[in-house]
N, C-alpha and C positions, 0 to 999 in steps of 0.2 A: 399506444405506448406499452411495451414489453417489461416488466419490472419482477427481477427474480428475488425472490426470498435469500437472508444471508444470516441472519442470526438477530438477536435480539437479547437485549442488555435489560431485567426485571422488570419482564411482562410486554416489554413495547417487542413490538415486529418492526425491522427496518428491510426494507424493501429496498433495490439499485437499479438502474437505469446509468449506460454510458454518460459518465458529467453529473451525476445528481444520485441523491439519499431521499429516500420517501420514509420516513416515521411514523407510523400511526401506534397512538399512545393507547395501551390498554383496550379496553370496553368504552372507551368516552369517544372513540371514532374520530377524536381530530389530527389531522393528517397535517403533516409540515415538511415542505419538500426542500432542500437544502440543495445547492449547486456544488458542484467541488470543483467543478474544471474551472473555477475563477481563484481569486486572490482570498477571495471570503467565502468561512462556513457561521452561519448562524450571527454572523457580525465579527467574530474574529478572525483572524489572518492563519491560515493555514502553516501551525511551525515548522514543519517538515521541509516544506517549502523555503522559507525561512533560515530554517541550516543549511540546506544545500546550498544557499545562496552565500550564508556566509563562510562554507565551509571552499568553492569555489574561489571567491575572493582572497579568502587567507592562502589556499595553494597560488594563485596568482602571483600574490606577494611574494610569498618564498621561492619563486623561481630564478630571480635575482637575473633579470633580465635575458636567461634562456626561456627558448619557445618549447612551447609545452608539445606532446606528441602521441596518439591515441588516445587522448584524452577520453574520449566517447567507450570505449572496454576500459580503459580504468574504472573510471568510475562505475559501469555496471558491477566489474570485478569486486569492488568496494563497499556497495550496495547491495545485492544481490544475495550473500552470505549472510548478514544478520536479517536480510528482511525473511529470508525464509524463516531463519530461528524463530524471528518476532513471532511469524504466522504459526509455524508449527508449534511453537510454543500458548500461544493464543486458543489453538485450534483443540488443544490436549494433544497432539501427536497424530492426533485423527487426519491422514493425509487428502483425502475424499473431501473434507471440508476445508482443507486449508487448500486446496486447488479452486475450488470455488472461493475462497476469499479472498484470492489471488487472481482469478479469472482469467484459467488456465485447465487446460486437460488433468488430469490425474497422471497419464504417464507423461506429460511433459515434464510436471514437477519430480516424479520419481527418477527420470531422468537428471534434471539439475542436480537435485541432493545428490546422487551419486556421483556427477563428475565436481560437488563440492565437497565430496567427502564427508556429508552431514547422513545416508545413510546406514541401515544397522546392517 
């Protein structure tokens, strides 16, 4: 099993693996491996998940019985824009690490920001 380094929130190292988060807490060596490609992290419900769900249903609703159409680029179009902020914002600005927290080349990402307008 492959598990690359991503960052680590005071002292702990969290480790990824495709579907799963490996944690090893401090110096005390206990490891706790968390799935994500499910419903549940840690015992709770993944809210991200969660909004999209309801954020999907609610466009449902307001279509007022027209059929919806590219659905699939809207939403990335929709998505796509704040989540890079999130990361690059997360990352400090540092695009190198926000490609890896993204799990994505460096120039892919440098590519997106610019056709979103998000680079300098």
């Amino acid at each position: 099993m492959r598990l690359n380094a991503v960052g680590g929130i005071g002292g702990d190292l969290v480790l990824r693996e495709p579907g799963m988060v490996k944690k090893q807490t401090g110096g005390t060596g206990t490891n706790q491996v968390i799935r994500t490609n499910g419903l549940k992290t840690s015992g709770r419900e993944l809210p991200l998940r969660n909004h999209t769900e309801r954020a999907l249903h609610d466009y449902f609703q307001s279509l007022n019985g027209h059929r919806p159409a590219r659905l699939y680029d809207m939403v990335l179009r929709e998505v796509e824009e704040p989540l890079f902020r999130a990361v690059l914002d997360y990352a400090s600005g540092n695009q190198s690490r926000a490609a890896v927290i993204l799990g994505i080349n460096r120039g892919t990402l440098r590519k997106k920001l610019r056709e979103l307008g998000l680079s300098e």
